[in-house]
N, C-alpha and C positions, 0 to 999 in steps of 0.2 A: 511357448507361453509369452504373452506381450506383459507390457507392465504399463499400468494404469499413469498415468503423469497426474498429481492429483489438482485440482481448481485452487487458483489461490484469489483474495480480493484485494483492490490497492486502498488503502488507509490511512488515516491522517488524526492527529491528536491535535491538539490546542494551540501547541506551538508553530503548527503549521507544518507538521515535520511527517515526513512519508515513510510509507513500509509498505509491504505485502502482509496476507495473512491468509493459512489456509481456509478456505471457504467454509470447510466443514465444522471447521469448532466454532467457539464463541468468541467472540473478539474481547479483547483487552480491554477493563476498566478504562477513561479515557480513550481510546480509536474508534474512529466510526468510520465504514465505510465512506469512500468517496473517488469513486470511480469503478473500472472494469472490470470483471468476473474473468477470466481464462488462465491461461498458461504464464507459467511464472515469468519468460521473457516477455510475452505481452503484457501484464504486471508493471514488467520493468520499465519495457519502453514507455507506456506512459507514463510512467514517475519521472522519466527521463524530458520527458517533454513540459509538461506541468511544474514541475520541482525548480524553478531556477534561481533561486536563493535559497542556500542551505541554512542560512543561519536561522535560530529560532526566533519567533515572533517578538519577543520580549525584546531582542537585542537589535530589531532592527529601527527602532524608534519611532 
């Protein structure tokens, strides 16, 4: 028996601030999609490359 790895999408809120979220539910009041659909290290890697100030938008001036 394999096991499914489920879809996750990469996400982003107001502050500019990233996450993953599985593909299948509904996303979180504020997040909206904004970028790639697949696998949670894929996910990753692009937050990883995109993401390069963590701080949130408010604080960056």
């Amino acid at each position: 028996m394999t096991t499914v790895e489920p879809e996750y999408v990469v996400v982003v809120n107001d502050e500019e601030q990233y996450s993953i979220w599985r593909s299948d539910r509904e996303l979180p009041d504020g997040w909206t999609a904004d970028g790639p659909t697949g696998s949670k290290d894929e996910c990753l890697d692009h937050i990883e490359t995109v993401w390069t100030d963590m701080r949130p938008r408010c604080v960056r001036g």
